[in-house]
PDB file of N, CA, C and O in Angstrom, chain B, residues numbered from 101:
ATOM      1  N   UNK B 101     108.526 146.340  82.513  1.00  0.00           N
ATOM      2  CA  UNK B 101     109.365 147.261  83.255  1.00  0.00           C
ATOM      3  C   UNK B 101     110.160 146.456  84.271  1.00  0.00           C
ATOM      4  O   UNK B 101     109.617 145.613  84.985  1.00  0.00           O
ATOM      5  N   UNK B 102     111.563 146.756  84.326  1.00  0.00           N
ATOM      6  CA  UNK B 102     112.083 145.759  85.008  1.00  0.00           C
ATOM      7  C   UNK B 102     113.380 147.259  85.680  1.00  0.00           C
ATOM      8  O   UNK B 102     113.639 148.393  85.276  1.00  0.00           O
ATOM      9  N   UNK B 103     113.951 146.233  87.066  1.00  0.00           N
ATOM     10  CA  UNK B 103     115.375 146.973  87.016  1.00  0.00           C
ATOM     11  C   UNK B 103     114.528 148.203  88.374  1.00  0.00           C
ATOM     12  O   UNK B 103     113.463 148.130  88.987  1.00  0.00           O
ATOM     13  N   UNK B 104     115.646 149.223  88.366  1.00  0.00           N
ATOM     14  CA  UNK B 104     115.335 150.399  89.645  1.00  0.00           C
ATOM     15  C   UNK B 104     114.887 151.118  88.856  1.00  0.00           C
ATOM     16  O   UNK B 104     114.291 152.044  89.406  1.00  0.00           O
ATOM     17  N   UNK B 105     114.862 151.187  87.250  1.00  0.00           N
ATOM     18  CA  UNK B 105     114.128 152.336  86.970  1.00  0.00           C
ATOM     19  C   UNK B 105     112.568 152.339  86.556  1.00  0.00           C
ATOM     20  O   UNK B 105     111.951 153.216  85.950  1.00  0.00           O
ATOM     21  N   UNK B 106     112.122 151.139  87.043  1.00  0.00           N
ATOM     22  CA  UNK B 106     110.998 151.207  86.699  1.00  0.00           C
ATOM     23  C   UNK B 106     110.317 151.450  88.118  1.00  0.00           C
ATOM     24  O   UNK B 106     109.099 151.599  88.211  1.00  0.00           O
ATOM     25  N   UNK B 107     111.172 151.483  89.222  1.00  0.00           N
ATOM     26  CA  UNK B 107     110.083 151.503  90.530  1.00  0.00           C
ATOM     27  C   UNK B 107     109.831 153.173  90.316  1.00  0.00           C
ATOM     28  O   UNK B 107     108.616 153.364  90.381  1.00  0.00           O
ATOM     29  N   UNK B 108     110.540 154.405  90.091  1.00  0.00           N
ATOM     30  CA  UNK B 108     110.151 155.765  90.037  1.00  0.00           C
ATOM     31  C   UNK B 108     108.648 155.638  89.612  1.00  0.00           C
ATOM     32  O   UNK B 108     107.632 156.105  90.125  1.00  0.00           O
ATOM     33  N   UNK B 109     108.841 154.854  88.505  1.00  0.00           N
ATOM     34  CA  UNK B 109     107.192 155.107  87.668  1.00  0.00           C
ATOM     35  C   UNK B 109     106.263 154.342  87.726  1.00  0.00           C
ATOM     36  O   UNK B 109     105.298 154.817  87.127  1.00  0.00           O
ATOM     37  N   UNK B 110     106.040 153.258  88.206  1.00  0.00           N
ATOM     38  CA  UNK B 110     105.078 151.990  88.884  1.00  0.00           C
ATOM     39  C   UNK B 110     104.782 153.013  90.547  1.00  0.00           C
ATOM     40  O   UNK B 110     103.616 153.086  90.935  1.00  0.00           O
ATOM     41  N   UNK B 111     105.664 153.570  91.208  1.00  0.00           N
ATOM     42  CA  UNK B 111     105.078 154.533  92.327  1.00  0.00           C
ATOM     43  C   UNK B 111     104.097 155.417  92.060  1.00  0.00           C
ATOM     44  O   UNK B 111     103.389 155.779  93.000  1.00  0.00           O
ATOM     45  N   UNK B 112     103.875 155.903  90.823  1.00  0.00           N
ATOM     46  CA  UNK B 112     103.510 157.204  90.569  1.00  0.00           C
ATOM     47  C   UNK B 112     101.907 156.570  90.032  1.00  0.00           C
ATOM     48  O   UNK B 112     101.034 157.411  89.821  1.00  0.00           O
ATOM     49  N   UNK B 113     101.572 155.073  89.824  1.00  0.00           N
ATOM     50  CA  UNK B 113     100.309 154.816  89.587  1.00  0.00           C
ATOM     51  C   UNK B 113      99.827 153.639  90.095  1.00  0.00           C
ATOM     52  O   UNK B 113     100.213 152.493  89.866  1.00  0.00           O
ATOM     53  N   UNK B 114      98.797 154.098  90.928  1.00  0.00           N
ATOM     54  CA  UNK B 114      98.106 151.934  92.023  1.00  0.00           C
ATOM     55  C   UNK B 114      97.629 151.199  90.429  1.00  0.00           C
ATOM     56  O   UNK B 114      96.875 150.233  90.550  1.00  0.00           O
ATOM     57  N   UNK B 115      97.968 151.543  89.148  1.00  0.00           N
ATOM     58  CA  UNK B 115      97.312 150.702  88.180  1.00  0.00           C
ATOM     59  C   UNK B 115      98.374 150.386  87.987  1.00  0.00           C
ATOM     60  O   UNK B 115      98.195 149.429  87.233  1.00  0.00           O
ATOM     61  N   UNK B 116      99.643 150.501  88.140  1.00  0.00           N
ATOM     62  CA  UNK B 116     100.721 149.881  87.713  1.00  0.00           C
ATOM     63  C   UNK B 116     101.553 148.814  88.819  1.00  0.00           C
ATOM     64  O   UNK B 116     102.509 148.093  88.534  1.00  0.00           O
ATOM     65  N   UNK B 117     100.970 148.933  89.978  1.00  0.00           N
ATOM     66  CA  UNK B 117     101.426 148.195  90.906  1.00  0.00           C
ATOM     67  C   UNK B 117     101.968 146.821  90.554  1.00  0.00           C
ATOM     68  O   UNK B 117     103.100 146.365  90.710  1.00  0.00           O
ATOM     69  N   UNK B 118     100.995 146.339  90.097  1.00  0.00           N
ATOM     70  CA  UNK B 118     100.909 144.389  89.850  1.00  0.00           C
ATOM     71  C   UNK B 118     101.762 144.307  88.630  1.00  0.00           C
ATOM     72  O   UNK B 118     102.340 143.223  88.540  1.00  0.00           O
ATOM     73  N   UNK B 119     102.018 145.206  87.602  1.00  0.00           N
ATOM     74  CA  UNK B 119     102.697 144.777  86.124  1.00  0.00           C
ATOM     75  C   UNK B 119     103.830 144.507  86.282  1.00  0.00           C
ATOM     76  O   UNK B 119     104.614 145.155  86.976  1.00  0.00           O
ATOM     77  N   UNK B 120     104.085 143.487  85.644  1.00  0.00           N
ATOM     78  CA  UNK B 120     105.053 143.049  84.873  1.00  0.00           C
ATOM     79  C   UNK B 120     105.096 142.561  83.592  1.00  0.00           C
ATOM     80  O   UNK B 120     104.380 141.703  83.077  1.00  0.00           O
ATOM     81  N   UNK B 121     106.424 143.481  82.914  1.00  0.00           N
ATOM     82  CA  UNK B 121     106.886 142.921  81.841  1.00  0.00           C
ATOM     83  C   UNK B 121     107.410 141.577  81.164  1.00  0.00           C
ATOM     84  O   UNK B 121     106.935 140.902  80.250  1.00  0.00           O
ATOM     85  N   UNK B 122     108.872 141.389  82.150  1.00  0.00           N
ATOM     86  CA  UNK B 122     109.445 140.267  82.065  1.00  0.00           C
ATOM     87  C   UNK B 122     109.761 139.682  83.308  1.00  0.00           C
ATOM     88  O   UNK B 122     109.790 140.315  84.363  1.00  0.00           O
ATOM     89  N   UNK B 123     110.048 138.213  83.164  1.00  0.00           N
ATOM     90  CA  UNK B 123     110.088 137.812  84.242  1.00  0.00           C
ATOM     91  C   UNK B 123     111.743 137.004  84.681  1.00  0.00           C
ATOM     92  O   UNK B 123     112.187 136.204  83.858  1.00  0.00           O
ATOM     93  N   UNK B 124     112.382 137.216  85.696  1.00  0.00           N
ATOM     94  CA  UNK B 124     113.755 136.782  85.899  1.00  0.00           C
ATOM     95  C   UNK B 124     114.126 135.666  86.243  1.00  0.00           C
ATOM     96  O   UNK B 124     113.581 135.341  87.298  1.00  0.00           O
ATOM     97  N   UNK B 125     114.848 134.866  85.823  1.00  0.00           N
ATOM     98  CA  UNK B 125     115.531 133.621  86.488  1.00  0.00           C
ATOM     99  C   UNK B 125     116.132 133.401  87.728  1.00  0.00           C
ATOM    100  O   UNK B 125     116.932 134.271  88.073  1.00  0.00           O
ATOM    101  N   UNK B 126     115.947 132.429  88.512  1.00  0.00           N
ATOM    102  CA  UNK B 126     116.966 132.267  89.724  1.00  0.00           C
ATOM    103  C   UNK B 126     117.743 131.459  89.411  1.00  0.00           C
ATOM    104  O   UNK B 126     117.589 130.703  88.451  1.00  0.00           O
ATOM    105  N   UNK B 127     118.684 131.472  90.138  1.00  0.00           N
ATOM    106  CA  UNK B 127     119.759 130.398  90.504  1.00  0.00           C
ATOM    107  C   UNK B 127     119.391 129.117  91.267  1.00  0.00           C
ATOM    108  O   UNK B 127     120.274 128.794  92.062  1.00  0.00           O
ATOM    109  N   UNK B 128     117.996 128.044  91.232  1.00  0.00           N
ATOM    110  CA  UNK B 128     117.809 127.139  92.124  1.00  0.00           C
ATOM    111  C   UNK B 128     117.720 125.861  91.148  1.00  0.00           C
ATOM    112  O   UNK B 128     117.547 125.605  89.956  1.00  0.00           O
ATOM    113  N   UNK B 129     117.911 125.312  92.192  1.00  0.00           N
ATOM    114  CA  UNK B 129     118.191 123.685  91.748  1.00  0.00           C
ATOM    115  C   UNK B 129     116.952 122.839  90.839  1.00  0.00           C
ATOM    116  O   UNK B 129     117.087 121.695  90.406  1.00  0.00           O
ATOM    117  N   UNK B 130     115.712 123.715  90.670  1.00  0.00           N
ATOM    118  CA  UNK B 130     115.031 122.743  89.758  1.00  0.00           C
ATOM    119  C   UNK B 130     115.103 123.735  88.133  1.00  0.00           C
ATOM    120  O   UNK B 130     114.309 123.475  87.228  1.00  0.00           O
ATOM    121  N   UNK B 131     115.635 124.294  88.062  1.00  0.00           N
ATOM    122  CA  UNK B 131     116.156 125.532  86.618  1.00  0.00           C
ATOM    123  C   UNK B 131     117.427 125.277  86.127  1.00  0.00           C
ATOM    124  O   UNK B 131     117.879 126.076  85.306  1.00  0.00           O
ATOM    125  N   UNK B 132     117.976 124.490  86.406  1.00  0.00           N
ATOM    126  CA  UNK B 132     119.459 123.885  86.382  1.00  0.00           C
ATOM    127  C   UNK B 132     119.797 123.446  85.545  1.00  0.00           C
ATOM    128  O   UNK B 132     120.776 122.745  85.804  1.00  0.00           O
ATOM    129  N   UNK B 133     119.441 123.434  84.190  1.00  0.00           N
ATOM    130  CA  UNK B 133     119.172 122.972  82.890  1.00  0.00           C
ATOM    131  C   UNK B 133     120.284 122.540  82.452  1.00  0.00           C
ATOM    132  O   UNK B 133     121.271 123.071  82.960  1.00  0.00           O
ATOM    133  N   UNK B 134     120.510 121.544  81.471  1.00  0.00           N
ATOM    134  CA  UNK B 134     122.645 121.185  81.064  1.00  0.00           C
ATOM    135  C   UNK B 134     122.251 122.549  80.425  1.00  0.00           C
ATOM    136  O   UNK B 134     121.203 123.065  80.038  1.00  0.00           O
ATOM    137  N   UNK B 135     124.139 123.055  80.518  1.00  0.00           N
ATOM    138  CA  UNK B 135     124.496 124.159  79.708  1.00  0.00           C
ATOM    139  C   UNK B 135     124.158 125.553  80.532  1.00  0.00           C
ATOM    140  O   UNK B 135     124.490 126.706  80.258  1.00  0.00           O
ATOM    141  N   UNK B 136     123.637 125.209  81.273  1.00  0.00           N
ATOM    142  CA  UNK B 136     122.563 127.136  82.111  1.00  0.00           C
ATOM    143  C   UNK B 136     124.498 127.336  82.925  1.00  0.00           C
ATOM    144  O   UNK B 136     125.173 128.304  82.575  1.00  0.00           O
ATOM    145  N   UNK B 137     124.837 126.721  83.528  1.00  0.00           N
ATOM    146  CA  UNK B 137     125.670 127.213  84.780  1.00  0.00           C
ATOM    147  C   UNK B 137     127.044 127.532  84.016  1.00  0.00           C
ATOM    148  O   UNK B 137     127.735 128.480  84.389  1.00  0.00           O
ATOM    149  N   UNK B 138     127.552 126.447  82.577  1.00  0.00           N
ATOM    150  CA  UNK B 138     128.470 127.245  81.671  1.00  0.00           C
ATOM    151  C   UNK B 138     128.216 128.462  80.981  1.00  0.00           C
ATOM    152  O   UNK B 138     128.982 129.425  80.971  1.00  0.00           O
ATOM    153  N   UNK B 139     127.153 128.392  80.423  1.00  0.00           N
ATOM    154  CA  UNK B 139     127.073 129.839  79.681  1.00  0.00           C
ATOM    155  C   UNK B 139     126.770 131.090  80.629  1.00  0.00           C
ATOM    156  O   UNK B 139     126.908 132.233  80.196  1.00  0.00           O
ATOM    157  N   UNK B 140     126.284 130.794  82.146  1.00  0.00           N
ATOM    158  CA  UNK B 140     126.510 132.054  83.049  1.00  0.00           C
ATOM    159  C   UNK B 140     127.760 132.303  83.490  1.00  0.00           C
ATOM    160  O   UNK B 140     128.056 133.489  83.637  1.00  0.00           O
ATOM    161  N   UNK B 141     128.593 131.452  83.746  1.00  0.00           N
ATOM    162  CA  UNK B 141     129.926 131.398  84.034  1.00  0.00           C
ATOM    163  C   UNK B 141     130.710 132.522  82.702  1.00  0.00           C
ATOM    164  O   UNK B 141     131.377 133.551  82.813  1.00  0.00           O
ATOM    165  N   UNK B 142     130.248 131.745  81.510  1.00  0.00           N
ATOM    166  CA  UNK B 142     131.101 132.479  80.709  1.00  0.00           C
ATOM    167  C   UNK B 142     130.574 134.162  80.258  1.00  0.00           C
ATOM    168  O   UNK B 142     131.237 135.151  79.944  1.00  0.00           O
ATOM    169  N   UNK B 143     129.144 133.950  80.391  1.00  0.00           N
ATOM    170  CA  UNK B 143     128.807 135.753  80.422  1.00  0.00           C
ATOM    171  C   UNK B 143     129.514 136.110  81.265  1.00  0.00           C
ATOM    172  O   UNK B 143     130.352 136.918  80.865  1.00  0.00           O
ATOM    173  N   UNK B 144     129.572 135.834  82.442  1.00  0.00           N
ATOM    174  CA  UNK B 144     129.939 136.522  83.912  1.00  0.00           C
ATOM    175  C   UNK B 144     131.229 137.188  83.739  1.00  0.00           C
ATOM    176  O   UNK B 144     131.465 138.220  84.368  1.00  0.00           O
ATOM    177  N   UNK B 145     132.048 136.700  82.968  1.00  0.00           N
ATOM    178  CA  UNK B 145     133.372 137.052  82.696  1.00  0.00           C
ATOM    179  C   UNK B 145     133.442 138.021  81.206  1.00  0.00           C
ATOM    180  O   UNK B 145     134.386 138.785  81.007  1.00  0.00           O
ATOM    181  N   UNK B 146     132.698 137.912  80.564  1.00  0.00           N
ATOM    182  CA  UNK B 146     132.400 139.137  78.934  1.00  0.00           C
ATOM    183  C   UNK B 146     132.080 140.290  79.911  1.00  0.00           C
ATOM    184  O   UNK B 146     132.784 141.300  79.934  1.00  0.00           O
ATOM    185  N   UNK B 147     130.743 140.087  80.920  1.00  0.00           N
ATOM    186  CA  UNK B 147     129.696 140.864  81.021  1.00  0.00           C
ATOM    187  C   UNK B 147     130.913 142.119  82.007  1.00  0.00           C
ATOM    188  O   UNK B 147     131.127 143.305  81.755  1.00  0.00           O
ATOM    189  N   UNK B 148     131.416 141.364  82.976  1.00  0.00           N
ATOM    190  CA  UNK B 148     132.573 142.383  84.086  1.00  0.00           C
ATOM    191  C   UNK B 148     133.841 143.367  83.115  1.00  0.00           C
ATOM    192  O   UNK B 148     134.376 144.441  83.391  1.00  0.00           O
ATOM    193  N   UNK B 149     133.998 142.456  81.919  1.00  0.00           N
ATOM    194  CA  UNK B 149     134.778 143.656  81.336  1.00  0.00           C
ATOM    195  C   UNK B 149     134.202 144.441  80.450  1.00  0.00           C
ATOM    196  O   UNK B 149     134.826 145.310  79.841  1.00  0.00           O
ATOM    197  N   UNK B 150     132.385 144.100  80.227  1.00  0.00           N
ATOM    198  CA  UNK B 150     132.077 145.338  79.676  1.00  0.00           C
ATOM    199  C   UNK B 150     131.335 146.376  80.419  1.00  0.00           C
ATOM    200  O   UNK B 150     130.782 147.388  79.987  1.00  0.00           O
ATOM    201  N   UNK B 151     131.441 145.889  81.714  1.00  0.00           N
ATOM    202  CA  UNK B 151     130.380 146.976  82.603  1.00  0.00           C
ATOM    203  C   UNK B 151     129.232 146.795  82.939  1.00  0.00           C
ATOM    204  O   UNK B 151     128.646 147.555  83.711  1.00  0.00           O
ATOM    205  N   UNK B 152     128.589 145.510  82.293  1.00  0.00           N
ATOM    206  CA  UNK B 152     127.093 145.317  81.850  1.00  0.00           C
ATOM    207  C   UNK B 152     126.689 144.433  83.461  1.00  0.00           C
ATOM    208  O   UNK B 152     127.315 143.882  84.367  1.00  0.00           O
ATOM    209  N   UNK B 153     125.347 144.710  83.123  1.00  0.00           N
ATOM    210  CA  UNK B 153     124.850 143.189  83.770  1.00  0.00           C
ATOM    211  C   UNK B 153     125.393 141.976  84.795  1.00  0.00           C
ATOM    212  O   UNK B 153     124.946 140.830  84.749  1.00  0.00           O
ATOM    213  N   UNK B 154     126.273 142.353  85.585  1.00  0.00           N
ATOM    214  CA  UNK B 154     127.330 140.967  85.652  1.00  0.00           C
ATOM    215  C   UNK B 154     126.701 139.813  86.307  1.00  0.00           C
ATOM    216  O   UNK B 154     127.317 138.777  86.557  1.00  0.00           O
ATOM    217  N   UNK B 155     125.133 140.062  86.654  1.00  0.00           N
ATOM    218  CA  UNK B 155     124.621 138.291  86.917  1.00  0.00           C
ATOM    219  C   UNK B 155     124.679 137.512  85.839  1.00  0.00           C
ATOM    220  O   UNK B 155     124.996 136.328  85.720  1.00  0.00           O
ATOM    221  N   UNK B 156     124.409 138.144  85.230  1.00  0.00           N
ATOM    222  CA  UNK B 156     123.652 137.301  83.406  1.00  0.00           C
ATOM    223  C   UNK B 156     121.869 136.875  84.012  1.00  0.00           C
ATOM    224  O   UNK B 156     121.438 135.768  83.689  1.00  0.00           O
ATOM    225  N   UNK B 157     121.165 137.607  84.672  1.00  0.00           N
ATOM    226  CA  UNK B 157     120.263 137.016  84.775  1.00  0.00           C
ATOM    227  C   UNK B 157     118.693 137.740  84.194  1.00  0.00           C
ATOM    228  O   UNK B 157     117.538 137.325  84.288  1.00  0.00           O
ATOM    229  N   UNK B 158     119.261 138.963  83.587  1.00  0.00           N
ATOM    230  CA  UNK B 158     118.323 139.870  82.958  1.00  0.00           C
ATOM    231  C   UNK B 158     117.399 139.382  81.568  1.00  0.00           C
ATOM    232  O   UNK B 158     116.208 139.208  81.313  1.00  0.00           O
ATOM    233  N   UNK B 159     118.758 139.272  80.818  1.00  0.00           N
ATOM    234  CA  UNK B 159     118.271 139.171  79.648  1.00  0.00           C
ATOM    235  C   UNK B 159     118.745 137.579  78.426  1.00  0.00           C
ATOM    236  O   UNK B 159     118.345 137.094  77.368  1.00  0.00           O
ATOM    237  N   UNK B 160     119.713 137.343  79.375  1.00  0.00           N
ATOM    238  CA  UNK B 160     120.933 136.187  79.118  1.00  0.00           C
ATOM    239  C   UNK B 160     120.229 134.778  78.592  1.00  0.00           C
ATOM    240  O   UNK B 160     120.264 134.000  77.639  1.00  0.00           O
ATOM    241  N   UNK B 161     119.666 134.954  79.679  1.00  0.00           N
ATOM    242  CA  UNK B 161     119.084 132.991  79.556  1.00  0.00           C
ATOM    243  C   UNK B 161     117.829 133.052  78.507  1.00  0.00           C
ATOM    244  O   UNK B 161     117.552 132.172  77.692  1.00  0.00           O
ATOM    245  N   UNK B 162     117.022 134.476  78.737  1.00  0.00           N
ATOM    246  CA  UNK B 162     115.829 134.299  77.777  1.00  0.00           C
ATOM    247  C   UNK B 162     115.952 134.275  76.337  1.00  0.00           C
ATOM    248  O   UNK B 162     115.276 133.592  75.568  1.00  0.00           O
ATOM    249  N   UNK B 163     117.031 135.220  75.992  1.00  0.00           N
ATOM    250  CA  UNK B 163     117.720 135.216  74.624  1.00  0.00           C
ATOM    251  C   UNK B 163     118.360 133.940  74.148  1.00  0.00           C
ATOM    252  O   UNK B 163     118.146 133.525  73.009  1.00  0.00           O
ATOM    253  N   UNK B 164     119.365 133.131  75.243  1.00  0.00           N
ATOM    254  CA  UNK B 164     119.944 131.749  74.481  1.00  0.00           C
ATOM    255  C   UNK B 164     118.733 130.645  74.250  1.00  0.00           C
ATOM    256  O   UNK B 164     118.648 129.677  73.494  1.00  0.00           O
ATOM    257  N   UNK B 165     117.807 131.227  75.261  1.00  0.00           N
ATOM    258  CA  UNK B 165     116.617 129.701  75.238  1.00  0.00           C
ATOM    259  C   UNK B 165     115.873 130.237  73.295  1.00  0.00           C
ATOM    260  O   UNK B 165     115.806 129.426  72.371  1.00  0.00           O
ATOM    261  N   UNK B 166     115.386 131.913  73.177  1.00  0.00           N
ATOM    262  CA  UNK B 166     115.336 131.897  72.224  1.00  0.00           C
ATOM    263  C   UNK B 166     115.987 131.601  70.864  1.00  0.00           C
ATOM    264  O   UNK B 166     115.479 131.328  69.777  1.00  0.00           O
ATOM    265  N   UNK B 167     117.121 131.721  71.211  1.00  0.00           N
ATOM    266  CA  UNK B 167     118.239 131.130  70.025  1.00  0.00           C
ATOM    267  C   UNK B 167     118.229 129.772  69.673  1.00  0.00           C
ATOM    268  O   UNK B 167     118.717 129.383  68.612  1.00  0.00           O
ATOM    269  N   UNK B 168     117.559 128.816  70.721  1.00  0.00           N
ATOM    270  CA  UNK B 168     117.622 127.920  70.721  1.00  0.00           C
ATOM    271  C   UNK B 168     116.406 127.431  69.632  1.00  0.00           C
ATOM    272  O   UNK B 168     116.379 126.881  68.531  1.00  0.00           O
ATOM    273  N   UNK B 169     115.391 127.980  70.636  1.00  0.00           N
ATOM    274  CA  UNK B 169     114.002 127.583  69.270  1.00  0.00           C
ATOM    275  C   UNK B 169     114.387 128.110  67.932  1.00  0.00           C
ATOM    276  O   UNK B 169     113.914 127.426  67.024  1.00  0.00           O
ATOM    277  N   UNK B 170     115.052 129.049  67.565  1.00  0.00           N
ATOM    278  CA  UNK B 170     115.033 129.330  66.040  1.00  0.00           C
ATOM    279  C   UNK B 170     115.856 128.806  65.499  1.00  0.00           C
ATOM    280  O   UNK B 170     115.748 128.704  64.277  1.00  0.00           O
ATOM    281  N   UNK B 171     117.495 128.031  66.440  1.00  0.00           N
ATOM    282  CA  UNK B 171     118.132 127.195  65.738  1.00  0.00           C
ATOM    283  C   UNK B 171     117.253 125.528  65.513  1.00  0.00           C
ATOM    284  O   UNK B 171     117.435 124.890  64.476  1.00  0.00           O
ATOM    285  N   UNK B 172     116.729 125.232  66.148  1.00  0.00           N
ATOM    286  CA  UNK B 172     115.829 123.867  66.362  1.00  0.00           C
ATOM    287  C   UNK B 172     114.566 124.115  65.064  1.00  0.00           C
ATOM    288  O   UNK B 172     113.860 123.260  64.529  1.00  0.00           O
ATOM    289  N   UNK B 173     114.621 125.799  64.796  1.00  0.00           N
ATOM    290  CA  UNK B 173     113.238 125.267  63.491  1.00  0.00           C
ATOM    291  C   UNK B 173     114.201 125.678  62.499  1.00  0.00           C
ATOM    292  O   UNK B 173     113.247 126.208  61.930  1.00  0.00           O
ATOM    293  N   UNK B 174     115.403 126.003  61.574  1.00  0.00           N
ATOM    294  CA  UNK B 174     116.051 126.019  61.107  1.00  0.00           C
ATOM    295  C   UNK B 174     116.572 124.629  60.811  1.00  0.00           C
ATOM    296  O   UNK B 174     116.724 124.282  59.640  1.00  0.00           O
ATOM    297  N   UNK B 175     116.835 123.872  61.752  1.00  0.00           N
ATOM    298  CA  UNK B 175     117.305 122.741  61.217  1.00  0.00           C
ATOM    299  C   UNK B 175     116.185 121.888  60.583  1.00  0.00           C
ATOM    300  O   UNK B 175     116.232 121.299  59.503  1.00  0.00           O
ATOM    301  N   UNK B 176     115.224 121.937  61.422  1.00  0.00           N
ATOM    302  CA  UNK B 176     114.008 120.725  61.483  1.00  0.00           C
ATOM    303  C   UNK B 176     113.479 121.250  59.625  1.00  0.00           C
ATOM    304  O   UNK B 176     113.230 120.521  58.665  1.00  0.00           O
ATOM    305  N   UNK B 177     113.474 122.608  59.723  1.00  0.00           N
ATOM    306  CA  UNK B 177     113.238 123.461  58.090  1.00  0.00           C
ATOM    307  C   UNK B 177     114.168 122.761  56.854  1.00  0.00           C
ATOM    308  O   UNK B 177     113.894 122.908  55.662  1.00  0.00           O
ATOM    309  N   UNK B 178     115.135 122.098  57.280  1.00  0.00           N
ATOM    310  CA  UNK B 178     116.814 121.838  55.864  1.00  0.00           C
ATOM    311  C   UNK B 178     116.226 120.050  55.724  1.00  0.00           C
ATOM    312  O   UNK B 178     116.632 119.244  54.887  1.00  0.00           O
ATOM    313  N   UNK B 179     115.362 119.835  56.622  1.00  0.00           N
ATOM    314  CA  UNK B 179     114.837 118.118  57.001  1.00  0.00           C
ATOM    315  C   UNK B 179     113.744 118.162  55.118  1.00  0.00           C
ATOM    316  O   UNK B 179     113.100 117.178  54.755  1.00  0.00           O
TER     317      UNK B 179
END
């Protein structure tokens, strides 16, 4: 559960206090990975003309890092 709509319903139970689903990226200097600060740059600019998201920090980085492992066993797979 992530976002404002999950605080309505994490209020409504002390067993839900501590959960978390997913977990978010910052912007600090040891996460700085090559490639992290272009591809937020360039969401940042998709994301404002579609309304979405405009940090890129939701869902952005966890999805390209995943793209990444399945392009990396795809190739290592054609070996």
């Amino acid at each position: 559960m992530v976002g404002p709509q999950s605080t309505p319903i994490k209020a409504r139970s002390p067993l839900l206090k501590w959960f978390h689903q997913l977990r978010f990226w910052l912007s600090v200097p040891k996460v700085q990975f090559p490639g992290v600060a272009d591809l937020i740059s360039r969401y940042k600019v998709r994301a404002a003309a579609e309304g979405v998201d405009p940090l890129g920090y939701y869902k952005l980085l966890g999805g390209y890092a995943q793209l990444q492992v399945l392009q990396q066993a795809l190739e290592e797979s054609r070996r």
